[in-house]
Backbone as CSV, one residue per row, in Angstrom:
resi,resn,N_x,N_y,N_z,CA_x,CA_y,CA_z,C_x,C_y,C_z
1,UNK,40.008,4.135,-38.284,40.594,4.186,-39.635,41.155,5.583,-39.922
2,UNK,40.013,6.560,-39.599,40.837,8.115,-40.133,42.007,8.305,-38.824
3,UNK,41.750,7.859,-37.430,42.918,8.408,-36.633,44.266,7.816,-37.373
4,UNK,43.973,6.536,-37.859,45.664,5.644,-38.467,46.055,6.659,-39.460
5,UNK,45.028,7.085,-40.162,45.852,7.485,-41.072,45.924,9.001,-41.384
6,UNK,45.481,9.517,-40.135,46.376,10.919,-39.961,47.924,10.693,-38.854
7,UNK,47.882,9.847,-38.084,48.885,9.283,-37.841,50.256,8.835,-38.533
8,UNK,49.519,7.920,-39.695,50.661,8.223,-40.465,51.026,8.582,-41.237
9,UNK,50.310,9.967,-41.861,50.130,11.221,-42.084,51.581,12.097,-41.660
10,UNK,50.940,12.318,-40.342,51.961,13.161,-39.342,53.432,12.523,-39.567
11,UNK,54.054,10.709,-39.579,54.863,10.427,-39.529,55.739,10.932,-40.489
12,UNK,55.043,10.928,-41.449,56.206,11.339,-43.000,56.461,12.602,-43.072
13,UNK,55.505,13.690,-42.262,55.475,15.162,-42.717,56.601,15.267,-42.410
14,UNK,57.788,16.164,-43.303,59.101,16.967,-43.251,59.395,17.651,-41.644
15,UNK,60.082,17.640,-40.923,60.636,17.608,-39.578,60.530,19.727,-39.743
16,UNK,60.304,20.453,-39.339,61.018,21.982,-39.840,62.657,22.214,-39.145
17,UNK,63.111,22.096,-39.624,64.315,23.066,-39.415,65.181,23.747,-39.663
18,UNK,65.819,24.915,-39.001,66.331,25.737,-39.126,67.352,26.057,-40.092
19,UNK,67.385,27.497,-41.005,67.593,27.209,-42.051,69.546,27.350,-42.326
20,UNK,69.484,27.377,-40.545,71.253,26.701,-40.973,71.796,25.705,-41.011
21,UNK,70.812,24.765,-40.314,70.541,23.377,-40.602,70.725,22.880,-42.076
22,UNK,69.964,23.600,-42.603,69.602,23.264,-43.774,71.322,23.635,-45.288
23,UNK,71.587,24.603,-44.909,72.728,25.274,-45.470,73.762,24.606,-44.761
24,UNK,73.860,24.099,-44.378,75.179,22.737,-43.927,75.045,21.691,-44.379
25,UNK,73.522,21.401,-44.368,73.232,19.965,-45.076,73.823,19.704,-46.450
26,UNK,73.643,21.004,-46.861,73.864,21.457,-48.579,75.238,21.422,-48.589
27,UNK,75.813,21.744,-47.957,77.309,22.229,-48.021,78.084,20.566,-47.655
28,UNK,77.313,19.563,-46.681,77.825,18.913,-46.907,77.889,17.573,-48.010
29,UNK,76.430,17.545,-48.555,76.130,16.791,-49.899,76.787,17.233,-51.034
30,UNK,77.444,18.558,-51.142,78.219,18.584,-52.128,79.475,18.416,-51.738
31,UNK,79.912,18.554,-50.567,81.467,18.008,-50.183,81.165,16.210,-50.525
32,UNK,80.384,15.656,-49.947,80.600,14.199,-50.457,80.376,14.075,-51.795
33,UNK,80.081,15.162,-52.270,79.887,14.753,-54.144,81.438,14.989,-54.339
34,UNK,81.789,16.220,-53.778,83.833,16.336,-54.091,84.277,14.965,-54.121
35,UNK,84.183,14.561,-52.918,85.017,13.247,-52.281,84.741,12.055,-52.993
36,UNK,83.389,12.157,-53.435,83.040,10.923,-53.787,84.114,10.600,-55.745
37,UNK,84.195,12.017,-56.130,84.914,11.821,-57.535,86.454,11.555,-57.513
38,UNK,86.673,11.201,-56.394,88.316,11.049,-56.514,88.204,9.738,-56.568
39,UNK,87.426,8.571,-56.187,88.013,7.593,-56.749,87.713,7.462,-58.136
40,UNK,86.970,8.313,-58.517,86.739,8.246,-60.214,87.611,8.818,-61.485
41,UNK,88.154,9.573,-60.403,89.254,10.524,-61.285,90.578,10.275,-60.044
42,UNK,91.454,8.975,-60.763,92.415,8.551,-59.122,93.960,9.810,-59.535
43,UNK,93.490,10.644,-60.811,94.717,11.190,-60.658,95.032,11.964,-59.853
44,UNK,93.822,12.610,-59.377,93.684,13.589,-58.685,94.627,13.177,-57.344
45,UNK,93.872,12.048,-56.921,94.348,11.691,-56.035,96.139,11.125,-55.907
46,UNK,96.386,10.665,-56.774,98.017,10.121,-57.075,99.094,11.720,-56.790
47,UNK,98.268,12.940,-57.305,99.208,14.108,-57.419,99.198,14.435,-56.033
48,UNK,97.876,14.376,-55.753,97.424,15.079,-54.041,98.525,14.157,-53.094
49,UNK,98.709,12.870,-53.265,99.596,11.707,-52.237,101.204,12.429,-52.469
50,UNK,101.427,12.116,-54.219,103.013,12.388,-55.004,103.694,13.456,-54.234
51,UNK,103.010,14.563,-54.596,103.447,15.914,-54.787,104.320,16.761,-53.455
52,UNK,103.677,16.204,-52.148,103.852,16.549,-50.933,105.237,15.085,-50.655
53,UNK,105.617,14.562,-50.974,105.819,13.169,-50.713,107.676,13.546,-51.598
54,UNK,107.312,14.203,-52.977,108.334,13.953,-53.875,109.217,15.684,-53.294
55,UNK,108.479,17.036,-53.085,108.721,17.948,-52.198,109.659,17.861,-51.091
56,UNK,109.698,16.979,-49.831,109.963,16.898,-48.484,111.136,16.364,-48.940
57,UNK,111.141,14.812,-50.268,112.490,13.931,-50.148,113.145,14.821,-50.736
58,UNK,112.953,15.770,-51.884,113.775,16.624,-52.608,114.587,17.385,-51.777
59,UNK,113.756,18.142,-51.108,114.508,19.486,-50.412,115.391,18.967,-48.905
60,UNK,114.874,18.301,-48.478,115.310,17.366,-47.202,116.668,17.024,-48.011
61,UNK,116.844,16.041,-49.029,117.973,15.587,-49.998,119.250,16.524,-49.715
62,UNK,118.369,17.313,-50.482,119.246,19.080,-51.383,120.114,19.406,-49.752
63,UNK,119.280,20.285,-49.388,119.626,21.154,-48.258,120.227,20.552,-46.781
64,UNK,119.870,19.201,-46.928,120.358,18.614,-45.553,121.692,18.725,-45.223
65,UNK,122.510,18.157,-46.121,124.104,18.445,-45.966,124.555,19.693,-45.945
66,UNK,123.934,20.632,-46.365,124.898,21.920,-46.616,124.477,22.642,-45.447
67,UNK,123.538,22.389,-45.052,122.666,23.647,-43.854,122.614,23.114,-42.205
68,UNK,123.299,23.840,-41.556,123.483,23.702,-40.483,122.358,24.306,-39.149
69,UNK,121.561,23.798,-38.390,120.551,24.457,-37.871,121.056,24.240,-36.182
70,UNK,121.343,25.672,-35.944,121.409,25.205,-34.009,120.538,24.975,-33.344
71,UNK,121.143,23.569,-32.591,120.368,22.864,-31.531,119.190,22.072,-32.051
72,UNK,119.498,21.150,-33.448,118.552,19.993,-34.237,118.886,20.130,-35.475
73,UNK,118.322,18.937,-35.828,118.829,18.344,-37.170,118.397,19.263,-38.160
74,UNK,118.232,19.322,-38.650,117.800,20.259,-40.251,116.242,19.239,-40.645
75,UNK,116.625,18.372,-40.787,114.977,17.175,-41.168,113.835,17.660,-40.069
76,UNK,113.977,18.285,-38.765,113.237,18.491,-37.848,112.814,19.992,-37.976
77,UNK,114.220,20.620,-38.231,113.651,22.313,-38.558,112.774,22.214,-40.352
78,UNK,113.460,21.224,-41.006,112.417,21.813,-42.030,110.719,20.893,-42.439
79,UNK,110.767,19.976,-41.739,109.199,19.107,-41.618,108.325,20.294,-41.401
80,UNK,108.212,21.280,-40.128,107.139,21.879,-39.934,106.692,22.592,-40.939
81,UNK,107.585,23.216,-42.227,107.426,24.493,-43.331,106.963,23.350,-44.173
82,UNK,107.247,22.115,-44.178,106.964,21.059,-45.283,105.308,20.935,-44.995
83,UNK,105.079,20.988,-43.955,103.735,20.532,-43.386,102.709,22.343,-44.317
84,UNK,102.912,23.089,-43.710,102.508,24.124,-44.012,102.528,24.330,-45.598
85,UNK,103.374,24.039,-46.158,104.126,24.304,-47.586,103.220,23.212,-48.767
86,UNK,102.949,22.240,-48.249,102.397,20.771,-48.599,100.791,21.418,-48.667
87,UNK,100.136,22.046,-47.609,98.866,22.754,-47.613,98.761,23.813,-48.283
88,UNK,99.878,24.543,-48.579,99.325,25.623,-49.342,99.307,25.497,-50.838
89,UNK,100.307,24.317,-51.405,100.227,24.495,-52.620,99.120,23.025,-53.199
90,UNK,98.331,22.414,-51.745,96.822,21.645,-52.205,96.391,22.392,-52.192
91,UNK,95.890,23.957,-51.551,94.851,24.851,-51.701,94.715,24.804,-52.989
92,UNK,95.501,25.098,-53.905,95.538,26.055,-55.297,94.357,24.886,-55.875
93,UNK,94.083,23.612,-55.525,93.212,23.221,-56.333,91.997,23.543,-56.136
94,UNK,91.539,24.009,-54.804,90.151,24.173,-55.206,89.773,25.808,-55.986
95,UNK,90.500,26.666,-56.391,90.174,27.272,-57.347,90.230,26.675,-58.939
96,UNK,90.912,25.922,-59.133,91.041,24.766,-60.036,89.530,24.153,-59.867
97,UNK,88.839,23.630,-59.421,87.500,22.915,-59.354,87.134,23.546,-59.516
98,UNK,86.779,25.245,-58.619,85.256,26.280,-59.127,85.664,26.537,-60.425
99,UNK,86.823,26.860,-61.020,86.627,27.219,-62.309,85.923,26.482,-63.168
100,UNK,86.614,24.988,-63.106,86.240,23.506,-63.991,84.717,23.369,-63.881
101,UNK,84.060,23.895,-62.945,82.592,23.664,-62.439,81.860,24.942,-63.249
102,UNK,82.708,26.097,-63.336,82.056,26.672,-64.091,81.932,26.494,-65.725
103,UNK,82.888,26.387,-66.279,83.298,26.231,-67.561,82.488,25.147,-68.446
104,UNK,82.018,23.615,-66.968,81.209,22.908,-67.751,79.839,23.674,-67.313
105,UNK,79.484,24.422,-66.787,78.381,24.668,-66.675,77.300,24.562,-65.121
106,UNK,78.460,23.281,-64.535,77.616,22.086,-63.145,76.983,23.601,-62.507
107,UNK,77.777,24.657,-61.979,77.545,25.475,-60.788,75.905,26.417,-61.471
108,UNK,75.699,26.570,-63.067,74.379,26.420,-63.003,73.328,25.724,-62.895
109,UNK,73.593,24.240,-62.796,72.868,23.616,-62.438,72.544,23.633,-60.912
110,UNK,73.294,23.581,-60.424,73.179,23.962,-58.921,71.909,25.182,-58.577
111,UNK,72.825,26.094,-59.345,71.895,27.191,-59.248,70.255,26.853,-59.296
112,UNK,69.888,25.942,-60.527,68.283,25.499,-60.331,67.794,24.902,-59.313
113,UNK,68.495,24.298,-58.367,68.102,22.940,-57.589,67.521,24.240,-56.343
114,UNK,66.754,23.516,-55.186,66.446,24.374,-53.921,67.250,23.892,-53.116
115,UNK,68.544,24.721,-53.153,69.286,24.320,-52.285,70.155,25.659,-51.769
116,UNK,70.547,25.705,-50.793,71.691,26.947,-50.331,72.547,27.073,-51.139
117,UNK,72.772,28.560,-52.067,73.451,29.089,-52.925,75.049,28.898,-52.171
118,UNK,75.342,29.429,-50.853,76.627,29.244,-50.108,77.439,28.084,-50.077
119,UNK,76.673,27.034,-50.543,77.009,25.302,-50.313,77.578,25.151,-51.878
120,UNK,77.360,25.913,-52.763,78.119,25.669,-53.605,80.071,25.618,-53.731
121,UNK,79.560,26.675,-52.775,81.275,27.029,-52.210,82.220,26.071,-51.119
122,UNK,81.070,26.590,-49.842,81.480,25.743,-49.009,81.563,24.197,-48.589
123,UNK,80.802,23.661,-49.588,80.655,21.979,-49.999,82.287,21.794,-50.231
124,UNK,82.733,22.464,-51.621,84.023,22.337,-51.906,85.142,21.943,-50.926
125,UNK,85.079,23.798,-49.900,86.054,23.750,-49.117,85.769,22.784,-48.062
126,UNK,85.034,22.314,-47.945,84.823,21.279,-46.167,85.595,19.851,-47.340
127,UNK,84.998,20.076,-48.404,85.928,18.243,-48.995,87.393,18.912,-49.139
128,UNK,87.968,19.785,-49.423,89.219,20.209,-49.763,90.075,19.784,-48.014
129,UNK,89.262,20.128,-46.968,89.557,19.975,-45.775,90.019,18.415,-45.344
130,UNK,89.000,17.672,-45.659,89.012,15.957,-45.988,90.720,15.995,-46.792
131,UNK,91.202,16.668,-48.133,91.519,15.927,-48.718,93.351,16.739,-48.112
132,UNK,92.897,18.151,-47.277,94.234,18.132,-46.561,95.044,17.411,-45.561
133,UNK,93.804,17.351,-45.040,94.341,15.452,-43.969,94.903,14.755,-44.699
134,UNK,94.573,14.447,-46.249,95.119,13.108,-46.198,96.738,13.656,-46.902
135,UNK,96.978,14.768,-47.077,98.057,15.598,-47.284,99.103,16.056,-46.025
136,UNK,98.946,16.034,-45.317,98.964,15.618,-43.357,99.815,14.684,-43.215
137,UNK,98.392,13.137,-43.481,99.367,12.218,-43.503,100.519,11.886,-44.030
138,UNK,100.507,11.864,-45.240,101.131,11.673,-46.483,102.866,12.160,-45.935
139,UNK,102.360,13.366,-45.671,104.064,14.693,-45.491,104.504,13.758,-44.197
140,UNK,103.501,13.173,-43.077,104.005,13.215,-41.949,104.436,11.736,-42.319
141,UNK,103.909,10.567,-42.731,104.827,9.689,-42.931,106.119,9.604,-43.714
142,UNK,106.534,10.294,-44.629,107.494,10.812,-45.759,108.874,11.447,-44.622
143,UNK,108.235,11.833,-43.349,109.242,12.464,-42.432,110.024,12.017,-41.768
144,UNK,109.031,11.228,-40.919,109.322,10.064,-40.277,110.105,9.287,-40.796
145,UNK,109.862,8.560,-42.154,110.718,7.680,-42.744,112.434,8.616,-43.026
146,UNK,112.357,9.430,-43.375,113.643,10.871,-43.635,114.267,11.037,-42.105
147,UNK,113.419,10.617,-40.920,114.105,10.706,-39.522,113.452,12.080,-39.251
148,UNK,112.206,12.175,-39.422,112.109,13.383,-38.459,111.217,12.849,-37.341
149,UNK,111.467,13.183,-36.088,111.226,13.329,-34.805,110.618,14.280,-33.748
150,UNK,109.593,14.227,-34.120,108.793,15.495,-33.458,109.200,15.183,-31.740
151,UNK,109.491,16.860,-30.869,109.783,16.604,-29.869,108.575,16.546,-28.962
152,UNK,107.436,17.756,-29.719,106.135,18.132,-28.583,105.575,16.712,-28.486
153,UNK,104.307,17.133,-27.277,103.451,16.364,-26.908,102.459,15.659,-27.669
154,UNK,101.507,14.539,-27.425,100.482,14.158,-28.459,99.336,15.638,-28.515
155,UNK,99.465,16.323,-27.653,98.827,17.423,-27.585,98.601,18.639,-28.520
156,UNK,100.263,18.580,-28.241,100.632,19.702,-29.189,100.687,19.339,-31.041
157,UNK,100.960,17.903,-31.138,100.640,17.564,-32.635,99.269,17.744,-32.322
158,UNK,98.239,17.206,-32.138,96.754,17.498,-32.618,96.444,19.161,-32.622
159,UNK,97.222,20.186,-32.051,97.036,21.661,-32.275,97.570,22.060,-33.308
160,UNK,98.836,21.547,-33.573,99.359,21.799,-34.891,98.589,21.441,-36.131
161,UNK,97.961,20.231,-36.403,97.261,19.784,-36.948,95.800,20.471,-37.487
162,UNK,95.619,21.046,-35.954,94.408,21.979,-36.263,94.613,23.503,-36.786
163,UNK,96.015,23.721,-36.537,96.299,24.900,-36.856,95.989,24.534,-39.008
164,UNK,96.862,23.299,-39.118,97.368,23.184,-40.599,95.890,23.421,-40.999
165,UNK,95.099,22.753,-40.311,93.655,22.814,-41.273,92.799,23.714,-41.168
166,UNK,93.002,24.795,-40.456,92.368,26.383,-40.364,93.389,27.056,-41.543
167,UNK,94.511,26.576,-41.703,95.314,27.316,-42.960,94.613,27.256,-44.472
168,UNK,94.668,25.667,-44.115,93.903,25.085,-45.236,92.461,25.514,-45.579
169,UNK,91.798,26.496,-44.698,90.716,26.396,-44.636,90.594,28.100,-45.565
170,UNK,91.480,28.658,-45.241,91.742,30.245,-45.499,92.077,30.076,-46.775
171,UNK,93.106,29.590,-46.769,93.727,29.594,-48.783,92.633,28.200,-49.181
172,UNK,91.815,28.165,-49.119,91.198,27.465,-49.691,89.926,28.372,-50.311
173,UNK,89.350,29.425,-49.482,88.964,30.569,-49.957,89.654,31.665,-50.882
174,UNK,90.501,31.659,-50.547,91.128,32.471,-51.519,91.797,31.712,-53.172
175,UNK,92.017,30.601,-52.747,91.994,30.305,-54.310,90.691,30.276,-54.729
176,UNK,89.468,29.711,-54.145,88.155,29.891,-54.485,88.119,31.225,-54.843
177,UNK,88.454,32.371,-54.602,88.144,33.872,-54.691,88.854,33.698,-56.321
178,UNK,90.109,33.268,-56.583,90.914,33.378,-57.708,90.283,32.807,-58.729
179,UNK,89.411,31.365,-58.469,89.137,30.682,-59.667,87.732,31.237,-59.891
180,UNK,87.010,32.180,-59.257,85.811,32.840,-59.649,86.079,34.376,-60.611
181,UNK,87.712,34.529,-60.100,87.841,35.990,-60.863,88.411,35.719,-62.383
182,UNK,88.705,34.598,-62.136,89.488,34.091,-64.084,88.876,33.522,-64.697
183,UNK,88.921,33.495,-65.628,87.733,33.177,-67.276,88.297,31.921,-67.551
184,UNK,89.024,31.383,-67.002,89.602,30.033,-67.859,90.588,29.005,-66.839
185,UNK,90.563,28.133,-66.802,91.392,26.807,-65.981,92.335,26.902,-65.832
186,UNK,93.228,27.146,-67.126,94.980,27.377,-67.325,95.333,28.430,-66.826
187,UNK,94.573,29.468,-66.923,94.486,30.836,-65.758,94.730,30.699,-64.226
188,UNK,93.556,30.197,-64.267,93.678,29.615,-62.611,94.773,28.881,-62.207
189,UNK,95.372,27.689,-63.059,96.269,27.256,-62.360,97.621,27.906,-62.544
190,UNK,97.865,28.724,-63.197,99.050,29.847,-63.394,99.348,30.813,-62.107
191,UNK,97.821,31.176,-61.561,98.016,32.279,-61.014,97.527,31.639,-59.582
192,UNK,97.176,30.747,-59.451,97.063,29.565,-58.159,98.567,29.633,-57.642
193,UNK,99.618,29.614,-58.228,100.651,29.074,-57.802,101.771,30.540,-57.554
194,UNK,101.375,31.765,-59.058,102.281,32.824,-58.925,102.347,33.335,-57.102
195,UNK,100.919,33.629,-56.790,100.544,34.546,-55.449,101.162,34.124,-54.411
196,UNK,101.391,32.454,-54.108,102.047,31.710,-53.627,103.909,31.688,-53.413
197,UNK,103.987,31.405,-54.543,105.724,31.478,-54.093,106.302,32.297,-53.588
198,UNK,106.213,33.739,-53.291,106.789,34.586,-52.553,107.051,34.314,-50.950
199,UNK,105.564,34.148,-50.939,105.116,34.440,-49.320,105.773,32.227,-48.836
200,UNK,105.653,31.268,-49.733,106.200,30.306,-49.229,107.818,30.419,-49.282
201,UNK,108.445,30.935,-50.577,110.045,30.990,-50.548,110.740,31.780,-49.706
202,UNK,110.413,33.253,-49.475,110.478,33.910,-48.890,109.939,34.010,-47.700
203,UNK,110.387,32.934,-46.446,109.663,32.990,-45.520,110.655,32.095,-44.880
204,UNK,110.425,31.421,-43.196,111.124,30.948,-42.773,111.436,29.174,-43.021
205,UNK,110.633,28.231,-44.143,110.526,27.153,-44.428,111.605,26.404,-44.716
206,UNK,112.959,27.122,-45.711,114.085,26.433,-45.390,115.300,26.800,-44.753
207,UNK,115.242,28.080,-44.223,116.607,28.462,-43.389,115.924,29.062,-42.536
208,UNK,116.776,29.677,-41.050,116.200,30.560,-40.389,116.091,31.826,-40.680
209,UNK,115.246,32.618,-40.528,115.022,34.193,-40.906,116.515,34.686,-41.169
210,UNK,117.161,34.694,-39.830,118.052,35.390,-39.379,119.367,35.264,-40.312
211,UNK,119.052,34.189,-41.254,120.236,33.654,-42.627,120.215,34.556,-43.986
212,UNK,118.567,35.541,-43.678,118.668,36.332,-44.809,119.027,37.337,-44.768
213,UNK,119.138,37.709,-46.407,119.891,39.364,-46.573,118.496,40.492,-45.350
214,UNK,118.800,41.662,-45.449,117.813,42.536,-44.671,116.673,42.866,-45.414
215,UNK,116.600,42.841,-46.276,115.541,43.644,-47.686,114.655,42.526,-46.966
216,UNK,115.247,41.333,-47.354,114.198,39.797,-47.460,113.705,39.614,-45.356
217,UNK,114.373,39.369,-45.168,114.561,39.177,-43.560,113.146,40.226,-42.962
218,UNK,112.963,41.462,-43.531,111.830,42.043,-42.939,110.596,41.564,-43.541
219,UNK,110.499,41.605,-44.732,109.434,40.735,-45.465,108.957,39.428,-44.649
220,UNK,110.169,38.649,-44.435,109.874,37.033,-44.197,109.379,37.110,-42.858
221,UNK,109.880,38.503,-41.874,109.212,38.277,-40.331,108.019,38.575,-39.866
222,UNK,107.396,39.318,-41.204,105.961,40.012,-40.648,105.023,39.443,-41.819
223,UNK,105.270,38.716,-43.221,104.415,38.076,-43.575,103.658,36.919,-43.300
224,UNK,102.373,36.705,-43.162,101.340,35.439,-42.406,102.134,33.750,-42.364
225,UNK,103.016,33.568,-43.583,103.148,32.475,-43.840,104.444,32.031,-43.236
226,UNK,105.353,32.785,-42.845,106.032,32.731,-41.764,105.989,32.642,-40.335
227,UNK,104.854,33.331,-40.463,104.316,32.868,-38.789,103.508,31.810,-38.825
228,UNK,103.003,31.507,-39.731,102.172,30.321,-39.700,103.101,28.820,-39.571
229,UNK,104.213,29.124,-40.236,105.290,27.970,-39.971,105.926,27.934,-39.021
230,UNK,106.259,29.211,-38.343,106.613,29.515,-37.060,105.918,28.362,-35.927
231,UNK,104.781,29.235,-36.139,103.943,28.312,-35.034,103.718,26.785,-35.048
232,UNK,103.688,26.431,-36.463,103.730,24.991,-36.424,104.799,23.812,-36.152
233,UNK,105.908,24.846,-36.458,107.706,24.420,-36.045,107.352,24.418,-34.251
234,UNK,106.904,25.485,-33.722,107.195,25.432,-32.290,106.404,24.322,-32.004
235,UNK,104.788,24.018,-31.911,103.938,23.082,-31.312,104.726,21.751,-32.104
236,UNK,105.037,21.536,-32.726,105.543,20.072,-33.286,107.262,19.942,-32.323
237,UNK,107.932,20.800,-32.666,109.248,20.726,-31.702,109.353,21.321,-29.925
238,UNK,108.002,20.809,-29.361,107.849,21.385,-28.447,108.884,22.977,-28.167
239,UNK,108.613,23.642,-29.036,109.293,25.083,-28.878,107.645,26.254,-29.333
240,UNK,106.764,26.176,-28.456,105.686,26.689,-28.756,105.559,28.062,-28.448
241,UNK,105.258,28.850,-29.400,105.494,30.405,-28.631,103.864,31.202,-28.463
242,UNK,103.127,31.352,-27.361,102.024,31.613,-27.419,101.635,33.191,-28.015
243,UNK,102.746,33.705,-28.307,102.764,35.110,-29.003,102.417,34.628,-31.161
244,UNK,103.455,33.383,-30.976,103.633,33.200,-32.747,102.454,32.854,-32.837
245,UNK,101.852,31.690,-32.172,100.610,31.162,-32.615,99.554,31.767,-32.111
246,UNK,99.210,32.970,-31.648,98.284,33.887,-31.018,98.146,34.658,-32.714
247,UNK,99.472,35.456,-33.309,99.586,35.782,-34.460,99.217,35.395,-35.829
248,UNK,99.744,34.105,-35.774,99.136,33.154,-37.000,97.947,33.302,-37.108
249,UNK,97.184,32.949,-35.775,95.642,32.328,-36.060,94.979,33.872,-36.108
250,UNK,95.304,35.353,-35.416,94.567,36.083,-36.043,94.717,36.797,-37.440
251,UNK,95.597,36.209,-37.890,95.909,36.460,-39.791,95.057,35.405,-39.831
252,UNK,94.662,34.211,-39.515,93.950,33.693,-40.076,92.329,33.842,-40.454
253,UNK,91.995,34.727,-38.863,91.295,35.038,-38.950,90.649,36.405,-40.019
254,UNK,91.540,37.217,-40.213,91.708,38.102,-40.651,91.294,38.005,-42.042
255,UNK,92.254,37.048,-42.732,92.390,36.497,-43.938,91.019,36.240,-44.225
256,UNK,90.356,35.445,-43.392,88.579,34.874,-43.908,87.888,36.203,-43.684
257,UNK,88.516,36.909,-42.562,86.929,38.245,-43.081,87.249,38.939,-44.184
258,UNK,88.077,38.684,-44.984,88.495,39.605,-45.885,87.757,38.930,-47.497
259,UNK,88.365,37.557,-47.546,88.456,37.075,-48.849,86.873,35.545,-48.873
260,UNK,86.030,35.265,-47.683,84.971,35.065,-47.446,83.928,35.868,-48.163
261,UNK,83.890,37.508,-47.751,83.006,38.049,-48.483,83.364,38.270,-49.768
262,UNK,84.721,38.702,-50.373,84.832,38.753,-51.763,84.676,37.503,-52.468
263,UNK,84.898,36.197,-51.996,84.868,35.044,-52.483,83.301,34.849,-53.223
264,UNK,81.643,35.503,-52.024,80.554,35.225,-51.977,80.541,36.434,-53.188
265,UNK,81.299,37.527,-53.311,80.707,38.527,-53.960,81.026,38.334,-55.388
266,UNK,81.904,37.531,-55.971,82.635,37.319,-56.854,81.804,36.110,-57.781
267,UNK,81.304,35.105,-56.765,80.206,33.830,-57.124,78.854,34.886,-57.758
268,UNK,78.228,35.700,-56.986,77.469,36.111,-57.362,77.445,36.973,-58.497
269,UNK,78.731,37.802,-58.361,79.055,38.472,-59.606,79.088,37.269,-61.497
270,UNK,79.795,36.168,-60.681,80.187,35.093,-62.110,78.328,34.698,-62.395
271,UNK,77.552,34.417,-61.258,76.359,33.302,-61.685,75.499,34.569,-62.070
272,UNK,75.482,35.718,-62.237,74.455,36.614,-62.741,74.978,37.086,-64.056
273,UNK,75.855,36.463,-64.642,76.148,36.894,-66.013,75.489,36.539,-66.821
C-alpha cells in the first residue's frame, strides 16, 4: 500500500527543468495568447492580409509602364522590395500591442504571475513571426497573380524567406523598443511608421540605385534596408550575391545586439514606474 502510493507520488512530482526551458515555455504561451486574439479581433487580421495585397497592386499599377528595368520585367525587379517592404511596415504593429498592453494595464498583470519577465516581450515577437508568414504569403500570391516569376531555386526561395523573417524578427524589436519609449498608442503608431519611410523610400525597392540623384544614391547604398532588398531580389531572381547577403544578415545581426538590450532596458524602465 505505502510502495503504490509513493509511486504515485513520484508520478505527478513536477519534471525539473532548466530554466531556459522554462523562459521559452513562457514566451511561447504568450505568443499563442497573441495568435489566439486574431480571430477575435478579425480586423487585425483583414489589415495584416489588405495592406500588403492593396501596396504591390498599387505600385506594380503606377510604376510598371513608365519604368524600364534591364534584363526583366519591372513586376520581378519590384516583388523582392514588396516582400521586404510588406515586413517592415507589419513590424510597426508590435510596438502598437506593447503599448495597448500597457495602457490597459495586462503587462502588470503579467508581472504578478511566476513566469519569465523576458516572455513578455518575446511571446509577442515569436507570434508577430507567425503573423509575418502569413504576410509572405499574402505579397507572394498578389505577385504571382501581377505575373511575377521568380527565377531562383526552391532553395533559394526558402533562404529568402528566412532571410524575410530574421528582418521581421529585428524590426520587430525595435518597434517593441518604440512602443515601450511612448506614453500613448497614437504615438506609437505615428512614429512606428515616421523611422520607417526613409530607409524604405529611399532605398533600392522601386528603381535601381543607380536612377538616383548622388546625395540620395549614397544613402540608399550603405543603408541596411537596401541591402536587405538587395539580397532578397538576388536569392528570389536567382541573382544571389554572397557579399549582399553576407551584409544584410550582419546588420541584422547587429541591429538585435543593439536594440534587444535597450528594448529589455526600456520594459524594465516602463514596469518599475
Amino acid at each position: 500500500m505505502n510502495n503504490s502510493r509513493l509511486a504515485a507520488s513520484q508520478r505527478i512530482t513536477p519534471q525539473a527543468r532548466p530554466a531556459l526551458y522554462w523562459t521559452l515555455a513562457d514566451a511561447l504561451v504568450l505568443a499563442k495568447r497573441q495568435l489566439m486574439q486574431i480571430p477575435r479581433v478579425p480586423d487585425e487580421l483583414v489589415t495584416a492580409t489588405l495592406q500588403p495585397a492593396i501596396i504591390v497592386i498599387l505600385f506594380s499599377t503606377m510604376f510598371g509602364g513608365a519604368i524600364t528595368v534591364p534584363g526583366g520585367s519591372y513586376i520581378n525587379y519590384l516583388m523582392p522590395g514588396m516582400f521586404v517592404q510588406s515586413i517592415i511596415f507589419g513590424s510597426a504593429t508590435t510596438g502598437v500591442g506593447v503599448a495597448t498592453d500597457l495602457q490597459r494595464g495586462v503587462i502588470d498583470r503579467f508581472r504578478s504571475l511566476p513566469m519569465a519577465q523576458s516572455a513578455i516581450l518575446t511571446g509577442r515577437v515569436f507570434a508577430d513571426l507567425i503573423r509575418s508568414l502569413l504576410i509572405i504569403f499574402v505579397t507572394w500570391v498578389v505577385g504571382l497573380l501581377l505575373g511575377f516569376r521568380p527565377e531562383g531555386t526552391p532553395v533559394a526561395w526558402i533562404a529568402a524567406t528566412g532571410l524575410l523573417l530574421l528582418i521581421s524578427f529585428v524590426l520587430s524589436w525595435i518597434s517593441a523598443l518604440v512602443g515601450l519609449l511612448l506614453n500613448s498608442v497614437e504615438a506609437v503608431q505615428q512614429a512606428g511608421l515616421i523611422w520607417l519611410i526613409p530607409f524604405v523610400f529611399g532605398s533600392s525597392v522601386f528603381v535601381p540605385i543607380d536612377t538616383l540623384p548622388d546625395w540620395l544614391r549614397v544613402f540608399a547604398q550603405h543603408q541596411p534596408v537596401s541591402l536587405m532588398m538587395d539580397a532578397v531580389r538576388g536569392l528570389l531572381l536567382n541573382q544571389s550575391d554572397v557579399s549582399t547577403i553576407s551584409q544584410a544578415i550582419l546588420w541584422c545581426i547587429g541591429l538585435l545586439a543593439v536594440f534587444i538590450p535597450l528594448a529589455v532596458w526600456a520594459y524594465e524602465r516602463r514596469a518599475t514606474r
